[in-house]
Z-matrix of the N, CA and C atoms (Angstrom, degrees):
N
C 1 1.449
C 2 1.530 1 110.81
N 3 1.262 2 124.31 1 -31.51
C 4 1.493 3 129.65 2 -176.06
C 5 1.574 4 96.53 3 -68.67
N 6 0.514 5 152.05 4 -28.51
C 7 1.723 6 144.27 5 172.54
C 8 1.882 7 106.28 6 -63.87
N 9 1.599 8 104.82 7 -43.05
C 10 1.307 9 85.77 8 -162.19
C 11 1.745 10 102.87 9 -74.65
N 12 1.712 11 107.67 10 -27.83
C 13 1.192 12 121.59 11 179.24
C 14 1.550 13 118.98 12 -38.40
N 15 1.708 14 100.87 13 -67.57
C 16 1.520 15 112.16 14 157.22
C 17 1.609 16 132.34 15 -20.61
N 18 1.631 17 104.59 16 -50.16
C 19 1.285 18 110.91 17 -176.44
C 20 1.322 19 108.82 18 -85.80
N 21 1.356 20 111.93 19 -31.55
C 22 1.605 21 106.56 20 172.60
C 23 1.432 22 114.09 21 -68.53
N 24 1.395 23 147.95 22 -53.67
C 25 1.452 24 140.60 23 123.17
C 26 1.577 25 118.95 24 14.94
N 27 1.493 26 108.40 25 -55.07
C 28 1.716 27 97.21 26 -178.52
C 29 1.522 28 101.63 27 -73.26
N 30 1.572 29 116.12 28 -52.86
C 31 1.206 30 103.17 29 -169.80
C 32 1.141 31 115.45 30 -50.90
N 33 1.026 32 129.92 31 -54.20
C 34 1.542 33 142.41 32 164.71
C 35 1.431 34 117.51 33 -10.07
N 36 1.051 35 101.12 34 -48.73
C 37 1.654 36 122.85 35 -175.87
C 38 1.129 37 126.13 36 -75.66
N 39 1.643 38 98.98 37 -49.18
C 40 1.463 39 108.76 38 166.19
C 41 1.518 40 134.45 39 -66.15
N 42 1.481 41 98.36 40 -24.08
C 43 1.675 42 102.89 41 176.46
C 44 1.698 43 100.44 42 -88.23
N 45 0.932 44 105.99 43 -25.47
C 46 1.855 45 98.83 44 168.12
C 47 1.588 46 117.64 45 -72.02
N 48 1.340 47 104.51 46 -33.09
C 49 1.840 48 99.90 47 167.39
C 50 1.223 49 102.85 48 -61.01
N 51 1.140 50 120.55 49 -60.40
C 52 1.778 51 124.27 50 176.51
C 53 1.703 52 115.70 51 -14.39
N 54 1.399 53 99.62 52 -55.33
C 55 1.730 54 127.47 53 174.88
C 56 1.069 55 124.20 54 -76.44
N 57 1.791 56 112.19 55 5.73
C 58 1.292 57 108.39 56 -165.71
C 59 1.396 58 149.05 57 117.42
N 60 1.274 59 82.18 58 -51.15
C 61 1.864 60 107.73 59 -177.98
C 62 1.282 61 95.09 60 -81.43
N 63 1.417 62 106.59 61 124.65
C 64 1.218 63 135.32 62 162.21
C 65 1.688 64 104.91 63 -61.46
N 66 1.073 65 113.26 64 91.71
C 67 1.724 66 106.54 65 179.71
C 68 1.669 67 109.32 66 -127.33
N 69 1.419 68 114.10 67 147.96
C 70 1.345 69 112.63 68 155.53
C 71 1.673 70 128.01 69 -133.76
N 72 0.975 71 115.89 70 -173.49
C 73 1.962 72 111.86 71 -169.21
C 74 1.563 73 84.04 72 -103.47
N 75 1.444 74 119.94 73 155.30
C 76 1.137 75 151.69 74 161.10
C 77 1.131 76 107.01 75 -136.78
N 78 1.563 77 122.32 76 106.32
C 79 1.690 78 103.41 77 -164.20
C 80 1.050 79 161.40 78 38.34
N 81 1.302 80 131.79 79 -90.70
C 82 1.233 81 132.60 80 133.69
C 83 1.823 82 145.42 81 -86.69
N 84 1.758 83 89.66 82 -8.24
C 85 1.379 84 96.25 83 170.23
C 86 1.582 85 107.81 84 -131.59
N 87 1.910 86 91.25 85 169.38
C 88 1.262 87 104.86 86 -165.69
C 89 1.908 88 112.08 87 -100.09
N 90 1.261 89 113.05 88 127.62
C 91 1.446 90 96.32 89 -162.22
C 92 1.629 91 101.77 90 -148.31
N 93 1.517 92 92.23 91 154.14
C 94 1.642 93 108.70 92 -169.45
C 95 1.504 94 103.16 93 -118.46
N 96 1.253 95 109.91 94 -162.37
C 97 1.166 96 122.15 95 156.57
C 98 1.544 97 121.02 96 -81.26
N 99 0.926 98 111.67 97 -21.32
C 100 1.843 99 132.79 98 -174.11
C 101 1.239 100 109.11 99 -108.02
N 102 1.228 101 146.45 100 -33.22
C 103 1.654 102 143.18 101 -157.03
C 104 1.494 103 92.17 102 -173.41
N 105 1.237 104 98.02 103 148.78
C 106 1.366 105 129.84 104 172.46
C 107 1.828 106 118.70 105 -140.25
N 108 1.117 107 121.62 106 142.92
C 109 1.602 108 129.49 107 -164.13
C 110 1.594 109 110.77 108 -126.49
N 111 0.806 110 153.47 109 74.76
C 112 1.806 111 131.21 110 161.59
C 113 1.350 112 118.02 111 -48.40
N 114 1.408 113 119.87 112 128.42
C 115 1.381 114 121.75 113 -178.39
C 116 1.680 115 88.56 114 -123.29
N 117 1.685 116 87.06 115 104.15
C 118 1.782 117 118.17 116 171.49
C 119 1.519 118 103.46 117 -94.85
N 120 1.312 119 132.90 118 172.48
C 121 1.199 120 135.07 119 -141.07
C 122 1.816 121 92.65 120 -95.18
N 123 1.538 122 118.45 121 -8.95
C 124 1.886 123 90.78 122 173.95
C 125 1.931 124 106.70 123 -105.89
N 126 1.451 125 92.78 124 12.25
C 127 1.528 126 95.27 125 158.49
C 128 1.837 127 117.39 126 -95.01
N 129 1.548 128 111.20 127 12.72
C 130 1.353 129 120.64 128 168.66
C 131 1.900 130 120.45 129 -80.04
N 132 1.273 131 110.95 130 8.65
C 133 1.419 132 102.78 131 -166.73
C 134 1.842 133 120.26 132 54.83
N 135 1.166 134 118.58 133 -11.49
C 136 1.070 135 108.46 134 -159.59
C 137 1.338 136 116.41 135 -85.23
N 138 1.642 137 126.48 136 -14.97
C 139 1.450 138 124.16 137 160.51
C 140 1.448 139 111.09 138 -51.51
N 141 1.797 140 97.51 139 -50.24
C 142 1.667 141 93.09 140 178.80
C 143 1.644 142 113.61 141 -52.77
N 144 1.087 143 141.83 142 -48.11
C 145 1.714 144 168.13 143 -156.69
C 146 1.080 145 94.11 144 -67.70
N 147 1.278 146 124.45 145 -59.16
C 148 1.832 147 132.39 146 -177.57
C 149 1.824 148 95.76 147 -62.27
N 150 1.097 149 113.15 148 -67.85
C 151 1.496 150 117.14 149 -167.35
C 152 1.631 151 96.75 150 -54.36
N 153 0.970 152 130.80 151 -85.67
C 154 1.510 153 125.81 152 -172.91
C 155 1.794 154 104.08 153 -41.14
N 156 1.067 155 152.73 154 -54.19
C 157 1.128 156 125.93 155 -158.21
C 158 1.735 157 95.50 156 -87.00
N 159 1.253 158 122.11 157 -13.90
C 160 1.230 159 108.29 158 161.56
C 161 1.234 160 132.91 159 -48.24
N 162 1.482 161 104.72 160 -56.72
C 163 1.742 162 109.81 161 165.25
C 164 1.398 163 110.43 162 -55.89
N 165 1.043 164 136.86 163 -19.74
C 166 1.686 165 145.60 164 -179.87
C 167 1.511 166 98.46 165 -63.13
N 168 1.400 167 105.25 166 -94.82
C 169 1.306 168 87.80 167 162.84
C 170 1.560 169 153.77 168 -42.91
N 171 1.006 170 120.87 169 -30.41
C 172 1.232 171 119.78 170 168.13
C 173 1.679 172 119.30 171 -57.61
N 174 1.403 173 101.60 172 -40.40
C 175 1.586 174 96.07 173 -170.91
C 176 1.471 175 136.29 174 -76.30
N 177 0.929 176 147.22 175 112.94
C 178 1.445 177 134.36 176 -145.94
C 179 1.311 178 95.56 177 -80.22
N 180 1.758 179 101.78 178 136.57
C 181 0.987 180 126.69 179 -141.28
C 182 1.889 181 100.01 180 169.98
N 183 1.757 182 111.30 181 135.01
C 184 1.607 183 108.18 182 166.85
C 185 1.689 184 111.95 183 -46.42
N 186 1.410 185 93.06 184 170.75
C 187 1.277 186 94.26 185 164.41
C 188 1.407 187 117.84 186 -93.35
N 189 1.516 188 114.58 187 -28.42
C 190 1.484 189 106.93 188 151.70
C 191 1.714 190 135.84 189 -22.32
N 192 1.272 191 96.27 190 -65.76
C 193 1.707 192 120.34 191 152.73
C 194 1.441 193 117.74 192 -23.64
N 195 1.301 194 96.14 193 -78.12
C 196 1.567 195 114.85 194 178.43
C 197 1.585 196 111.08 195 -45.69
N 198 0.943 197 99.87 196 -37.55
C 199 1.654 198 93.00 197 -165.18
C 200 1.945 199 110.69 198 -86.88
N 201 1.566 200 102.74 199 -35.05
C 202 1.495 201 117.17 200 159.98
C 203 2.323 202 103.72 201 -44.77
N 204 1.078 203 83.08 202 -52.88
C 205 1.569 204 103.92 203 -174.47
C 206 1.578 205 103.51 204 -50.76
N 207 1.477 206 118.60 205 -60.30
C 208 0.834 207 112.38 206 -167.86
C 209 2.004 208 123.36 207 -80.39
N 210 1.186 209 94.99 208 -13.48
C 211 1.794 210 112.69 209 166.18
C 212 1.346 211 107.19 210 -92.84
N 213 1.405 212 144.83 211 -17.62
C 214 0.921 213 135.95 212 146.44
C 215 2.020 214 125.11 213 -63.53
N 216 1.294 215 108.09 214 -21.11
C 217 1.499 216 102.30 215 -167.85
C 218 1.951 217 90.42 216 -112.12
N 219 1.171 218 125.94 217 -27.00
C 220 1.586 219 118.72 218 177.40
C 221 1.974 220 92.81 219 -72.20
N 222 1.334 221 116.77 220 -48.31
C 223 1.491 222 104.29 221 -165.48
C 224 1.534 223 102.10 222 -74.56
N 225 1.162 224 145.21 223 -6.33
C 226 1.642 225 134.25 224 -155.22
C 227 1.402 226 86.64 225 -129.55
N 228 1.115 227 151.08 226 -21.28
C 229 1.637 228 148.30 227 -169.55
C 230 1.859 229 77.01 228 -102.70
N 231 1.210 230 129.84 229 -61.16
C 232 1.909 231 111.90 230 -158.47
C 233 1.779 232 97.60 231 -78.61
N 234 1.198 233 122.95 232 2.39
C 235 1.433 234 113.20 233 153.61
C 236 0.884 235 148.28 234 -53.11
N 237 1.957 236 82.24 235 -71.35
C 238 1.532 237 100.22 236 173.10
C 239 1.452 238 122.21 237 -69.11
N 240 1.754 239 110.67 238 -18.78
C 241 1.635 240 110.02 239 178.81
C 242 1.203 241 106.39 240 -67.31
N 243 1.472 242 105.43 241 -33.08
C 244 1.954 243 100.85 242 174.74
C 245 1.788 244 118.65 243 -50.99
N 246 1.362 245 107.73 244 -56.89
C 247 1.111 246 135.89 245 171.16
C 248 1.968 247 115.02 246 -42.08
N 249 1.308 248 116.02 247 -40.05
C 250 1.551 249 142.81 248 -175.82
C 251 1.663 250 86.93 249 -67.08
N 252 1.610 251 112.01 250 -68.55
C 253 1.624 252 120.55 251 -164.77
C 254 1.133 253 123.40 252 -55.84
N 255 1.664 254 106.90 253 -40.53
C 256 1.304 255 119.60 254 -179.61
C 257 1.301 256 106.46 255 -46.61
N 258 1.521 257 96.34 256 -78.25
C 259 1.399 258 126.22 257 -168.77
C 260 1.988 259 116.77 258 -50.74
N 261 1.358 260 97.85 259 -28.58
C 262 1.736 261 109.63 260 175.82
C 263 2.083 262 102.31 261 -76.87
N 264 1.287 263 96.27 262 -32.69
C 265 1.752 264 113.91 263 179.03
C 266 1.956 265 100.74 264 -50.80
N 267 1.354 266 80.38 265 -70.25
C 268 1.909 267 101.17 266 -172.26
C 269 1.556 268 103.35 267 -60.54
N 270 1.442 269 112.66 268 -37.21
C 271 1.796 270 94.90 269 175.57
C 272 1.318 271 111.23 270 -65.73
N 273 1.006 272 123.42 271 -51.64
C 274 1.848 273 124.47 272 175.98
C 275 1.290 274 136.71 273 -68.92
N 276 1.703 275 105.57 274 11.15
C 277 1.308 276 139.57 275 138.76
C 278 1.603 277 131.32 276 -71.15
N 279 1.541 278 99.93 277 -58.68
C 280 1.265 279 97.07 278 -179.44
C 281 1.721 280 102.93 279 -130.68
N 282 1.326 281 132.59 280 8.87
C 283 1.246 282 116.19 281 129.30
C 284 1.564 283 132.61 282 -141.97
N 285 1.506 284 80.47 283 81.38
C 286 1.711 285 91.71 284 -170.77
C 287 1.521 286 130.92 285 -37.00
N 288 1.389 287 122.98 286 -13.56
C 289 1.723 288 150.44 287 -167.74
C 290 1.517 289 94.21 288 -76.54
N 291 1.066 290 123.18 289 -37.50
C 292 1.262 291 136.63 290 -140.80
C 293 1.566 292 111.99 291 -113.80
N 294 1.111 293 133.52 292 -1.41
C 295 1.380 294 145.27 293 -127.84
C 296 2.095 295 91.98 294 -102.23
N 297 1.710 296 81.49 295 -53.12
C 298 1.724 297 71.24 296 178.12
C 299 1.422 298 134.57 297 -94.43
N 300 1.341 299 122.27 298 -2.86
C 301 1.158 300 133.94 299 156.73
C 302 1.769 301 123.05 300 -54.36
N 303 1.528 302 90.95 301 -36.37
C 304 1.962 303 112.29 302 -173.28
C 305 1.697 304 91.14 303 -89.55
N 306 1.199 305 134.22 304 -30.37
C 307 1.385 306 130.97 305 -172.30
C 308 1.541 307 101.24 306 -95.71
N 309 1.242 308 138.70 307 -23.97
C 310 1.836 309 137.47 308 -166.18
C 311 2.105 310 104.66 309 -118.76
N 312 1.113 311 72.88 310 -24.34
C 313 1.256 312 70.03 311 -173.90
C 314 1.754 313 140.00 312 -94.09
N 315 1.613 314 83.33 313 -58.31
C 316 1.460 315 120.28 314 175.24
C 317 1.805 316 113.18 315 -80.95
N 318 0.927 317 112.63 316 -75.15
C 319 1.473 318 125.97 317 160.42
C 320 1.609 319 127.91 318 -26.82
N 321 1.817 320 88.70 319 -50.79
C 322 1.427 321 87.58 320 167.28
C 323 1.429 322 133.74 321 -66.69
N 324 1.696 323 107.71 322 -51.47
C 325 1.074 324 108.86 323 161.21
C 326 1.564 325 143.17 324 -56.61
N 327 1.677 326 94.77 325 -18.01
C 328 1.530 327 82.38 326 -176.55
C 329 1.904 328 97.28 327 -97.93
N 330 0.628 329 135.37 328 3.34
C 331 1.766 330 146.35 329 134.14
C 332 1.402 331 107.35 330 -17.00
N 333 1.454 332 120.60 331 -84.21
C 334 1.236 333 128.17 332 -162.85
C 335 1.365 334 89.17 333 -95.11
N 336 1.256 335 171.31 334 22.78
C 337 1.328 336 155.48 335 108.41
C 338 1.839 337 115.06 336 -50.47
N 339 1.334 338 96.40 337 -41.69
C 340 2.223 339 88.69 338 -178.40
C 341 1.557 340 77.16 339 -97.21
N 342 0.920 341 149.23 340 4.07
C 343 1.595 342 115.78 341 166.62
C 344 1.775 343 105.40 342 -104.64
N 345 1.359 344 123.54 343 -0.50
C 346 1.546 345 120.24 344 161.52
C 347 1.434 346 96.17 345 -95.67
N 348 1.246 347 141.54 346 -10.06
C 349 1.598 348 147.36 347 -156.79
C 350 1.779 349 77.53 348 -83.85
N 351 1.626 350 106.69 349 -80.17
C 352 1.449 351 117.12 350 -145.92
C 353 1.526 352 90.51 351 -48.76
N 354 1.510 353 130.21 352 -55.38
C 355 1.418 354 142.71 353 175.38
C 356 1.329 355 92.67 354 -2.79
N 357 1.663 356 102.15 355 -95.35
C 358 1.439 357 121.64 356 177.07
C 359 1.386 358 131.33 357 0.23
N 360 1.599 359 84.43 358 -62.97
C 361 1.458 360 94.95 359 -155.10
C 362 2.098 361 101.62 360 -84.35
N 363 1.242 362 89.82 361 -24.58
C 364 1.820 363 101.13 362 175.28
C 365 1.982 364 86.68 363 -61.32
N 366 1.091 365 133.13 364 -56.05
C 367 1.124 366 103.07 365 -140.26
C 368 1.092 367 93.69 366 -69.46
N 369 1.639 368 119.39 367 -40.00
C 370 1.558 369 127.46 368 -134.63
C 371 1.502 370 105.65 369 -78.97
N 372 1.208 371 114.62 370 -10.29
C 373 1.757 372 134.85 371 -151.53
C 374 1.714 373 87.58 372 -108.49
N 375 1.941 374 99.93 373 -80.36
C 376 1.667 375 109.58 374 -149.52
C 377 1.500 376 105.48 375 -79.73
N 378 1.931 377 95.36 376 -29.91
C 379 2.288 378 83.56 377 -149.90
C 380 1.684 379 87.23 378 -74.73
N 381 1.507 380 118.97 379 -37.93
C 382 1.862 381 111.95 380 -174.14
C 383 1.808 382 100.17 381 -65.24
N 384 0.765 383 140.98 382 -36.10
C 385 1.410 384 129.24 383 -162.71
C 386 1.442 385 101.03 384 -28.97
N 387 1.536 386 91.70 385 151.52
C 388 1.572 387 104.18 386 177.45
C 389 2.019 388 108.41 387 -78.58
N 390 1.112 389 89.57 388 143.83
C 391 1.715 390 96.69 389 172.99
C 392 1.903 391 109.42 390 -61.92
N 393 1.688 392 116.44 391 137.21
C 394 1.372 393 98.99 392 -172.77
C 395 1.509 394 90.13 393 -109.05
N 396 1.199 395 113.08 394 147.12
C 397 1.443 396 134.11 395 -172.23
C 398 1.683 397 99.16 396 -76.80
């Protein structure tokens, strides 16, 4: 898991240079002069990733489907985790008070809300689609 951690860390890093922040990887975490992050293995999205393509599979549904399903829930769950880090990065920059409420609370929940969202919308959209002749 420390490899994938690592790489999630650079990206991490890199879209925060993007923003500014002078950041770099130290192993597994991402760190400034101002804030520092460890990205441990349930800051990987991937419980969420496992759980959503689980329901993917399970539901009957083509395999066409399935596979739309499953590039839809690995690319929109490793987004928004990008999006979670950033944004958990920049609160503990500039509002450090706040860091674990936006990381336990907020974050979490809205996690498993756009990852039952994308669910949704995969089934309601791709797994019913009509078969094309």
């Amino acid at each position: 898991m420390t490899g994938l951690q690592r790489g999630i860390a650079t990206v991490t890093s890199g879209l925060l240079n993007l923003l500014g922040q002078e950041t770099s990887v130290s192993g597994q975490s991402v760190v400034s002069s101002r804030f520092a992050v460890q990205i441990v293995s349930a800051c990987t999205g991937l419980f969420m990733t496992t759980v959503f393509l689980s329901a993917v599979l399970v539901y009957p549904s083509r395999i066409a489907a399935k596979l739309i399903g499953f590039a839809i829930g690995v690319g929109g769950i490793l987004a928004l985790n990008f999006l979670r880090l950033v944004s958990l990065f920049l609160i503990g920059v500039y509002l450090p008070g706040f860091v674990d409420q936006a990381h336990l609370l907020i974050w979490q929940s809205l996690l498993i809300l756009c990852g039952l969202f994308l669910w949704l919308l995969w089934a309601g959209k791709v797994a019913h689609a009509p078969h094309k002749a």
